[in-house]
N, CA, C and O atoms as CSV, one atom per row, in Angstrom:
chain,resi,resn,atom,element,x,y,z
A,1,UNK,N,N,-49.516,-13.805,-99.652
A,1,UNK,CA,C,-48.368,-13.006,-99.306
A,1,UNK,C,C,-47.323,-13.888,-98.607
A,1,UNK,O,O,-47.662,-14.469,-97.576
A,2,UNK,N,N,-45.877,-14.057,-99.167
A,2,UNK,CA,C,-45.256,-14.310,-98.872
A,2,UNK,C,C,-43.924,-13.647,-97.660
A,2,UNK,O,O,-43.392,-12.601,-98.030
A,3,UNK,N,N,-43.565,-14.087,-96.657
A,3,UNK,CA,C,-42.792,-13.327,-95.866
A,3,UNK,C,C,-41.873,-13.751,-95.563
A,3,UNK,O,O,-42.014,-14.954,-95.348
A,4,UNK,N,N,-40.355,-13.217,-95.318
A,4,UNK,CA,C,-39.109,-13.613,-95.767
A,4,UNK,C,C,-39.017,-13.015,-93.659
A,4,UNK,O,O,-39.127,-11.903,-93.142
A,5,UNK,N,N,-38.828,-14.101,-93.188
A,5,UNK,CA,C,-38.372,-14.320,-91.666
A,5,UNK,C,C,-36.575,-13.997,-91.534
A,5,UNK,O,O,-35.762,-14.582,-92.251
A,6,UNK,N,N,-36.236,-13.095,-90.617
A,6,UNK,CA,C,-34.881,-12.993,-90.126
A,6,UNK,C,C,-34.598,-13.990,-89.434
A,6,UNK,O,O,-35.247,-13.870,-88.395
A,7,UNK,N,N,-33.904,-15.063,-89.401
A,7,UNK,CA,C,-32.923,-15.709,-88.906
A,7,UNK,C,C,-31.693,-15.607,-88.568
A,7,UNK,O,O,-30.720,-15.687,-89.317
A,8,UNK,N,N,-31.711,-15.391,-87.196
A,8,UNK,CA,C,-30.225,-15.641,-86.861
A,8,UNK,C,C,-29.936,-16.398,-86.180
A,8,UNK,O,O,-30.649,-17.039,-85.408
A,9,UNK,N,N,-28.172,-16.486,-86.455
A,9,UNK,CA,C,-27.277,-17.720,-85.860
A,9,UNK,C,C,-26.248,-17.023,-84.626
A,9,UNK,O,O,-25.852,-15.906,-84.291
A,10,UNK,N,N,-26.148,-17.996,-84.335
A,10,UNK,CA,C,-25.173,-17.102,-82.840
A,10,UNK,C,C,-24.104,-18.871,-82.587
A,10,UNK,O,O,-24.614,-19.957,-82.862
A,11,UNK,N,N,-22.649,-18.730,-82.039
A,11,UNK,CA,C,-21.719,-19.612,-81.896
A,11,UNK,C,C,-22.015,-20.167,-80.482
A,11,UNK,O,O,-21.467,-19.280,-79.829
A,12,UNK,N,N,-22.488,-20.996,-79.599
A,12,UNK,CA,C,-22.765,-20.921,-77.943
A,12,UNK,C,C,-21.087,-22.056,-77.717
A,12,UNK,O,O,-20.680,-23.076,-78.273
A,13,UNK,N,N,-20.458,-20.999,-76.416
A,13,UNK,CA,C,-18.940,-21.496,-76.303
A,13,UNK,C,C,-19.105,-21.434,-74.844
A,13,UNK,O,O,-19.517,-20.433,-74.258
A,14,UNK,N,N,-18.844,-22.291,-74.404
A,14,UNK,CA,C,-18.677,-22.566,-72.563
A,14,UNK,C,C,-17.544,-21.036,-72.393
A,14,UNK,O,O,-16.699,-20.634,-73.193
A,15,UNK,N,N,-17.965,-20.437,-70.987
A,15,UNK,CA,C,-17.382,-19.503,-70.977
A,15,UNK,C,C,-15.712,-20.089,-69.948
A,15,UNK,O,O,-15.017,-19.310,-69.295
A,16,UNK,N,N,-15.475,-21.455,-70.085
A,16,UNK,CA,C,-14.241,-21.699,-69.815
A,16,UNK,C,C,-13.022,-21.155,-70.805
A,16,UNK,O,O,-11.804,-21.175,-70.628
A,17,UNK,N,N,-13.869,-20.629,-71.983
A,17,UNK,CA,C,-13.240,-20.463,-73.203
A,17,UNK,C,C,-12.441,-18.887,-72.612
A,17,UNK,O,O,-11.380,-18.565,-73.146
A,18,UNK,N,N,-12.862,-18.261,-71.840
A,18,UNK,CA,C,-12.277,-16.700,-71.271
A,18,UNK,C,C,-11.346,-16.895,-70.217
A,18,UNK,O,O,-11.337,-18.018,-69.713
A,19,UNK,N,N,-10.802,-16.303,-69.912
A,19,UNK,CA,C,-9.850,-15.947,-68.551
A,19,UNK,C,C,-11.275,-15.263,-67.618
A,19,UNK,O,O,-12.376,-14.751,-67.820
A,20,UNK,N,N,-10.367,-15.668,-66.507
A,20,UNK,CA,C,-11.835,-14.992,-65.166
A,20,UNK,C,C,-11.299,-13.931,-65.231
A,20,UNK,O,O,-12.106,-13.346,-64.510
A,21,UNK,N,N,-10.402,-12.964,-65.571
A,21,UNK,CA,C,-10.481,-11.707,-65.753
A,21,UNK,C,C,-11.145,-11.251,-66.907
A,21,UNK,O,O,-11.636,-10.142,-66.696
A,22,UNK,N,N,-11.359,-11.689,-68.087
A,22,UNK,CA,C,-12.163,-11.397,-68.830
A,22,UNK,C,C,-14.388,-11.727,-68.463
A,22,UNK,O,O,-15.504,-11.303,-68.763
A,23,UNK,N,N,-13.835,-12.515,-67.841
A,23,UNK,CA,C,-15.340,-12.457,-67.007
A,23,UNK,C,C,-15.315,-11.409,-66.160
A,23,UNK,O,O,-16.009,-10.529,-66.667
A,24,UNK,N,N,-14.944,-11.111,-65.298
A,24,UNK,CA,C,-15.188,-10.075,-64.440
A,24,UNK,C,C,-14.954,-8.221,-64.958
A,24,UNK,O,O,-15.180,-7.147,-64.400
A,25,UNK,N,N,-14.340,-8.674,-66.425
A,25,UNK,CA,C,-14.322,-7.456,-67.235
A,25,UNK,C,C,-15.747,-7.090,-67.654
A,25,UNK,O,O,-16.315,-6.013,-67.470
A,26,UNK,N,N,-16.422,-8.667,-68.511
A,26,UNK,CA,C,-17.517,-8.588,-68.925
A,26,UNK,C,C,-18.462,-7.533,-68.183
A,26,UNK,O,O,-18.894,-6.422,-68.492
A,27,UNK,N,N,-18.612,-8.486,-66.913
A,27,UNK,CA,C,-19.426,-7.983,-65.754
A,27,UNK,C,C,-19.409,-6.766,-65.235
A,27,UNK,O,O,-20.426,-6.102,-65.032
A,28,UNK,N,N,-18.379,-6.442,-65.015
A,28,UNK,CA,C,-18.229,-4.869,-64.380
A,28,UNK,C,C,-18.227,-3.810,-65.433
A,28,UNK,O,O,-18.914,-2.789,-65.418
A,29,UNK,N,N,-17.414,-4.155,-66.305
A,29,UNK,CA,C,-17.140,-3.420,-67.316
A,29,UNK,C,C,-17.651,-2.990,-68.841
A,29,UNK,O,O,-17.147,-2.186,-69.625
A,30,UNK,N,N,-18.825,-3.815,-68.971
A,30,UNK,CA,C,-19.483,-4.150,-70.499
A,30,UNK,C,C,-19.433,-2.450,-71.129
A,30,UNK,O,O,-18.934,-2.439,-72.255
A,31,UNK,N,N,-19.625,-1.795,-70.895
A,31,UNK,CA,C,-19.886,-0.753,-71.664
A,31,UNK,C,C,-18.326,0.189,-72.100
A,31,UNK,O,O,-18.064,1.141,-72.836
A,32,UNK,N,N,-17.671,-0.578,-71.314
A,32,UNK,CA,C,-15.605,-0.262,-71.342
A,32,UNK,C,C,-15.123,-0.925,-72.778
A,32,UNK,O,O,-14.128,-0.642,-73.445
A,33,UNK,N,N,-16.095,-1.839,-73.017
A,33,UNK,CA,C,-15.592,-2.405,-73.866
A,33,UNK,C,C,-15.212,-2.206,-75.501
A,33,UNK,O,O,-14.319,-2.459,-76.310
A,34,UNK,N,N,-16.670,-1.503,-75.387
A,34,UNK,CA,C,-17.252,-0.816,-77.244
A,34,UNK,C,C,-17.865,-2.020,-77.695
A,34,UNK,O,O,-17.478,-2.345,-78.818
A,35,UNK,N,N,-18.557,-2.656,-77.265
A,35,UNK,CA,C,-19.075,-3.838,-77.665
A,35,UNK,C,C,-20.354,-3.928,-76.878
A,35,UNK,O,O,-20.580,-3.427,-75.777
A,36,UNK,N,N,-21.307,-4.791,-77.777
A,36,UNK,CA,C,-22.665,-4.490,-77.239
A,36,UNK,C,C,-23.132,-6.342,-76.342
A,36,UNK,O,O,-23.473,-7.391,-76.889
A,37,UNK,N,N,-22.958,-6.066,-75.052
A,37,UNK,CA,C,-23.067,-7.339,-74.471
A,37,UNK,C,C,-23.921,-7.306,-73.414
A,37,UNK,O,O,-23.765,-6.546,-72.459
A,38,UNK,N,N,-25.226,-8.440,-73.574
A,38,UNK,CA,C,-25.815,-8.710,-72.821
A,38,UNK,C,C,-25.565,-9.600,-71.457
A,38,UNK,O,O,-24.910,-10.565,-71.852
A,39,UNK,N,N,-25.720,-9.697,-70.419
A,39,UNK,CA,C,-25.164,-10.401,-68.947
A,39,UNK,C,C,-26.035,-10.934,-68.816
A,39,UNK,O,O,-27.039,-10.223,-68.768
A,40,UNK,N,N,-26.223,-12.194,-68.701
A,40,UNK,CA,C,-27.438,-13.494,-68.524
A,40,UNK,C,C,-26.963,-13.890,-67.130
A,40,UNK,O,O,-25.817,-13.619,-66.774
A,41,UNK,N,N,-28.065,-14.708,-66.111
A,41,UNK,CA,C,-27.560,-15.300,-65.122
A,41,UNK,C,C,-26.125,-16.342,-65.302
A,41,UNK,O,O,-25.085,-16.392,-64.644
A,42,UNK,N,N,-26.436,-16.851,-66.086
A,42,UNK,CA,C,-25.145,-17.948,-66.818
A,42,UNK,C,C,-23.874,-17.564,-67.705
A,42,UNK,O,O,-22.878,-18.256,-67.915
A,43,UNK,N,N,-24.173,-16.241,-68.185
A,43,UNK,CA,C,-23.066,-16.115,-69.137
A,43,UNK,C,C,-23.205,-14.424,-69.952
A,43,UNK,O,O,-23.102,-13.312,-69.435
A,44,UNK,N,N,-23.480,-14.825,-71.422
A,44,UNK,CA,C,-22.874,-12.867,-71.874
A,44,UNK,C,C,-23.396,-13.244,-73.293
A,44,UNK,O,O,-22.882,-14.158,-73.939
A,45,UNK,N,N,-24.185,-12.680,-73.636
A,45,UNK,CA,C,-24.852,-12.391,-75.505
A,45,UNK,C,C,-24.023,-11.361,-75.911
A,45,UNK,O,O,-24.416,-10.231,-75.619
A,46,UNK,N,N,-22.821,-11.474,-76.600
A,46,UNK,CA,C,-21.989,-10.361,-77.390
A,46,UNK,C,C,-22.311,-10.498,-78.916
A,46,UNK,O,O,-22.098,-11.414,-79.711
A,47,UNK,N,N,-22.896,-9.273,-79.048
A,47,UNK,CA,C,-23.259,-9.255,-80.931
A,47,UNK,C,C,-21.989,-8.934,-81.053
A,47,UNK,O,O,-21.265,-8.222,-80.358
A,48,UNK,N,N,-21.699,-9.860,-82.523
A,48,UNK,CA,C,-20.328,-9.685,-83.370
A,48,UNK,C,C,-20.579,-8.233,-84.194
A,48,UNK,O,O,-19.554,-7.604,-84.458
A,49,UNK,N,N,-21.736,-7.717,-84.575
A,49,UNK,CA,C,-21.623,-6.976,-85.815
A,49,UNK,C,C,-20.794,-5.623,-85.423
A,49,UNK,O,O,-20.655,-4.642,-86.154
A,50,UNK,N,N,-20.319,-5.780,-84.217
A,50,UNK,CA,C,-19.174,-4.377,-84.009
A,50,UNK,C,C,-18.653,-3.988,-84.805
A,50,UNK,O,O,-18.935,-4.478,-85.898
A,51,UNK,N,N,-17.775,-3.083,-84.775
A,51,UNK,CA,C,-16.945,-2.116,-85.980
A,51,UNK,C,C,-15.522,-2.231,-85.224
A,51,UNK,O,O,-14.502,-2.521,-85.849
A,52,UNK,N,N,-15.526,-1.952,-83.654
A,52,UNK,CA,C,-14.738,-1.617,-82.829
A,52,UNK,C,C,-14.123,-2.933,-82.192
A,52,UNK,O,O,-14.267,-3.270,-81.016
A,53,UNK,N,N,-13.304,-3.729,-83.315
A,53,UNK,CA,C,-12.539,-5.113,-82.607
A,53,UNK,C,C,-11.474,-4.629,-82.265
A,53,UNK,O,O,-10.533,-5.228,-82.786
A,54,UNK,N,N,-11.075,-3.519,-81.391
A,54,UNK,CA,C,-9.828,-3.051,-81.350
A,54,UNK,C,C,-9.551,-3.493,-79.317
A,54,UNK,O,O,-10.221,-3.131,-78.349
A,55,UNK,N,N,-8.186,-4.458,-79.396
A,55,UNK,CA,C,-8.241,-4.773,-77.807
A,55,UNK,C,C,-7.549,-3.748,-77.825
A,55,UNK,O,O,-6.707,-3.211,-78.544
A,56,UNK,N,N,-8.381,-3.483,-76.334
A,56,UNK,CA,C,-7.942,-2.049,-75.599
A,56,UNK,C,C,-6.870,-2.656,-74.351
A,56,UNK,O,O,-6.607,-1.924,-73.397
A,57,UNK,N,N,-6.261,-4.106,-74.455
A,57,UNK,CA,C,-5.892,-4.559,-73.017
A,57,UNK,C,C,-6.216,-5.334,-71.985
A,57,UNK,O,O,-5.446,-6.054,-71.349
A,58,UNK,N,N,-7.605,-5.153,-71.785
A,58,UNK,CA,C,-8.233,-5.237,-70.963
A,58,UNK,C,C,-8.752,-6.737,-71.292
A,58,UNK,O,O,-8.550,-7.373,-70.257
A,59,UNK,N,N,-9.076,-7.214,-71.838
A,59,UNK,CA,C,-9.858,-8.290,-72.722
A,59,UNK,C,C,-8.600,-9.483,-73.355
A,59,UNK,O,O,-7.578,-9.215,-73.987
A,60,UNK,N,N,-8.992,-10.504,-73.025
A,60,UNK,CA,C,-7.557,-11.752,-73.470
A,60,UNK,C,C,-7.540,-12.029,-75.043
A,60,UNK,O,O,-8.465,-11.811,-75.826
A,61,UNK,N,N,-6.300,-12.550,-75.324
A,61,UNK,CA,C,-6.095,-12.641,-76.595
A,61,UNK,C,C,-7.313,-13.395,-77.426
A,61,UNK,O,O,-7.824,-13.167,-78.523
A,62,UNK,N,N,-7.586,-14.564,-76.240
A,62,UNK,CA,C,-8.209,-15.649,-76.479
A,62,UNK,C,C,-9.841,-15.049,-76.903
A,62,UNK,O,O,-10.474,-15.588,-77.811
A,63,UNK,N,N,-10.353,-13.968,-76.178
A,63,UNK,CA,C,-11.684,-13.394,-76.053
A,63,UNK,C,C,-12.264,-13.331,-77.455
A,63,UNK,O,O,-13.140,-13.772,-78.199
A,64,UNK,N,N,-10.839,-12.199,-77.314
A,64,UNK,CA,C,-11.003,-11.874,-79.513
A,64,UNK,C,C,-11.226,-12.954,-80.270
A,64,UNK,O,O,-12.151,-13.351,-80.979
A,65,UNK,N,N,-9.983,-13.404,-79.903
A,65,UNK,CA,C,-10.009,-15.051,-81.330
A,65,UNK,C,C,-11.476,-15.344,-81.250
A,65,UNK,O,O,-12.248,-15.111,-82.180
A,66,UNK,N,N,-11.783,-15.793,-80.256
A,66,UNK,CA,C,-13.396,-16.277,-80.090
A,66,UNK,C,C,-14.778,-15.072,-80.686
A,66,UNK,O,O,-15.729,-15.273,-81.441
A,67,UNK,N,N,-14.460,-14.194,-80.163
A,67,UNK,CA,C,-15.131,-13.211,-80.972
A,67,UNK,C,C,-15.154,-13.305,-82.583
A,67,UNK,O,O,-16.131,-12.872,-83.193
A,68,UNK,N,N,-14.103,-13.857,-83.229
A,68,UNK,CA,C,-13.702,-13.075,-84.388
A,68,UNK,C,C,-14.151,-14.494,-85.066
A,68,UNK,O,O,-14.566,-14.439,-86.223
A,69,UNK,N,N,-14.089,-15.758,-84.409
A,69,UNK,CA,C,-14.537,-16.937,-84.927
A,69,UNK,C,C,-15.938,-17.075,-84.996
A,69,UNK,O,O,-16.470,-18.034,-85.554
A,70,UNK,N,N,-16.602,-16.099,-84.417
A,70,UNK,CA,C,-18.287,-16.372,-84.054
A,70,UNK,C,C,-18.516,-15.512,-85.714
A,70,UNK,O,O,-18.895,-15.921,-86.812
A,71,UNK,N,N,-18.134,-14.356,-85.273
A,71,UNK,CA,C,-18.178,-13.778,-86.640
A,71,UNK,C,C,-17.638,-14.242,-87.807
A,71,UNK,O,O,-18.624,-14.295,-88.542
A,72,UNK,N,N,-16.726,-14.601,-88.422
A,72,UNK,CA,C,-16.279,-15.057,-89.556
A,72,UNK,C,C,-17.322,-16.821,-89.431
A,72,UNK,O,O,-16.879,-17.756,-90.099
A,73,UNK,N,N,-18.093,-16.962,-88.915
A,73,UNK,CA,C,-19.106,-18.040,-89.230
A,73,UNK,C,C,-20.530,-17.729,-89.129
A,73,UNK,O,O,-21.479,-18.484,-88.917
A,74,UNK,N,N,-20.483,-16.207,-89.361
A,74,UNK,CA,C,-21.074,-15.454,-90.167
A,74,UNK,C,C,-22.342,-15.292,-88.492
A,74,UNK,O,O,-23.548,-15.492,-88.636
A,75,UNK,N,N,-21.995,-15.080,-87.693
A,75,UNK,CA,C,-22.883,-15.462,-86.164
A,75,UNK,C,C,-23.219,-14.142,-86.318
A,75,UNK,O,O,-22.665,-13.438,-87.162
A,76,UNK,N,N,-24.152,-13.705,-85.515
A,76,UNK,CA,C,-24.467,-12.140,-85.058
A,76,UNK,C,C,-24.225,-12.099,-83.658
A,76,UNK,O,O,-23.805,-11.042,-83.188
A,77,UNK,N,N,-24.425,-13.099,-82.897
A,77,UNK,CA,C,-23.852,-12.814,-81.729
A,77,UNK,C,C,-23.008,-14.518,-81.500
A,77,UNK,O,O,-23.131,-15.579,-82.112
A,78,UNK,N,N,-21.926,-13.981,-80.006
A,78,UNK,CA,C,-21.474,-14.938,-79.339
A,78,UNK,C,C,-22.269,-15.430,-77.909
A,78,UNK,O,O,-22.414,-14.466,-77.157
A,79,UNK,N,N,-22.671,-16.366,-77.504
A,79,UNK,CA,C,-23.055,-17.055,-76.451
A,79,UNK,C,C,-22.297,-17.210,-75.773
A,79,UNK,O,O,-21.816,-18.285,-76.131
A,80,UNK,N,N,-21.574,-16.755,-74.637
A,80,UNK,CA,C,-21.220,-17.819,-73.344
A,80,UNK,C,C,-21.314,-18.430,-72.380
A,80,UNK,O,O,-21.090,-17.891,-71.296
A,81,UNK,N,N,-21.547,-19.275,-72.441
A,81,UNK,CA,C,-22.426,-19.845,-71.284
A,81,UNK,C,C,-21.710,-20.682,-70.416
A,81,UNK,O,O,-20.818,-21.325,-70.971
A,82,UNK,N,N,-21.852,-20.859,-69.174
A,82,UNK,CA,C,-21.540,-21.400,-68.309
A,82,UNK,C,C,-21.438,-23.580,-68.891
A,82,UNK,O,O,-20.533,-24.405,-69.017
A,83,UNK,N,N,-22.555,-23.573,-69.011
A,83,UNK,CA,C,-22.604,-24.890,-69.306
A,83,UNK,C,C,-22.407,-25.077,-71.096
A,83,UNK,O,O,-22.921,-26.126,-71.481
A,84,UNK,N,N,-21.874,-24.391,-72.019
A,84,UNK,CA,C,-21.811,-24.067,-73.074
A,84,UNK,C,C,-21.115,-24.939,-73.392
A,84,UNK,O,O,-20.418,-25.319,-72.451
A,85,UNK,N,N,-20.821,-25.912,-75.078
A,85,UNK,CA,C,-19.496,-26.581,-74.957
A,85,UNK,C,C,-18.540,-26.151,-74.858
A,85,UNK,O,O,-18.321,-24.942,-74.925
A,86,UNK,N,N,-17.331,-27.414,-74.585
A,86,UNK,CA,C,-15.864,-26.885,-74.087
A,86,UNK,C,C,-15.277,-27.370,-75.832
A,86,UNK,O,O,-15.188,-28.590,-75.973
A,87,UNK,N,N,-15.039,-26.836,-76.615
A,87,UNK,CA,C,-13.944,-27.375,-77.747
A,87,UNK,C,C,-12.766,-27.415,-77.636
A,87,UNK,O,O,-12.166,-26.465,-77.134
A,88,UNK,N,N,-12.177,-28.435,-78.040
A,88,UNK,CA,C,-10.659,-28.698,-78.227
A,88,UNK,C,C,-9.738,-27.833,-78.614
A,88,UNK,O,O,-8.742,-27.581,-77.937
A,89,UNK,N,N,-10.018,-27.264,-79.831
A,89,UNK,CA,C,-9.092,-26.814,-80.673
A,89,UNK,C,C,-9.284,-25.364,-80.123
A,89,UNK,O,O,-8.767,-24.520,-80.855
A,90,UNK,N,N,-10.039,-24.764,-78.768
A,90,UNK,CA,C,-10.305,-23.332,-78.804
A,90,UNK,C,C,-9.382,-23.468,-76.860
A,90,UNK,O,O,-9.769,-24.273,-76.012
A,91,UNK,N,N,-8.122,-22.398,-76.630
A,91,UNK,CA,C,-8.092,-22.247,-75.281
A,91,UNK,C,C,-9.173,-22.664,-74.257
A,91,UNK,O,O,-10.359,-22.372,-74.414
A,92,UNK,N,N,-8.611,-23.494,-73.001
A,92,UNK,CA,C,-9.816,-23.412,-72.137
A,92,UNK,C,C,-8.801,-22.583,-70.460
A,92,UNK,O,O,-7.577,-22.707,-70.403
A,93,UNK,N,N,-9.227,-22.175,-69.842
A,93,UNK,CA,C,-9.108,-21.191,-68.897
A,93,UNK,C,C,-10.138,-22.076,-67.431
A,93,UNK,O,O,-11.364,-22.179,-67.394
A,94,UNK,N,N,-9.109,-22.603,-66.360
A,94,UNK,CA,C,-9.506,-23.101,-64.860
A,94,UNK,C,C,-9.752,-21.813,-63.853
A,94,UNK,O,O,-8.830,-21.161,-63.362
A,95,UNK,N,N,-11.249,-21.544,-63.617
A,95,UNK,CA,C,-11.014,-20.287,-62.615
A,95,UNK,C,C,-12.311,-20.785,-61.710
A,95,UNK,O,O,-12.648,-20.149,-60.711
């Protein structure tokens, strides 16, 4: 018997990549969001497979883009992590 294993991929992005208001949105606010996000000592497990990419405001331009890049590279979730890499080509945010 052969068995076909789920694998998944997830994007891991230093969470310099957010505004500290979008951190402290995370934190206080996860369920404000419509998005399903886990709070790690270090950072935030956001599954992409939402329906609801709609910014309500609250959340930076930059959040989305990053959201929407985890997903369109086909991720199920986003990583942010504190010590996560910093990329070039993605906003970085001093807080």
């Amino acid at each position: 018997m052969t068995e076909n294993f789920e694998i998944g991929t997830y994007l891991v992005a230093s969470t310099a990549h957010i505004t500290n208001i979008d951190n402290t949105y995370l934190t206080e606010y996860p369920e404000s969001s419509g998005l399903i996000i886990y709070h790690y000592e270090y950072g935030y497990w956001i599954h992409t497979n939402s329906n609801e990419f709609v910014s309500d405001g609250q959340l930076s331009i930059a959040f989305w883009n990053l959201l929407k890049l985890a997903k369109g590279q086909g991720c199920l979730f986003l990583k942010l992590d504190c010590d996560g890499p910093v990329y070039d080509s993605l906003s970085t945010f001093i807080w």
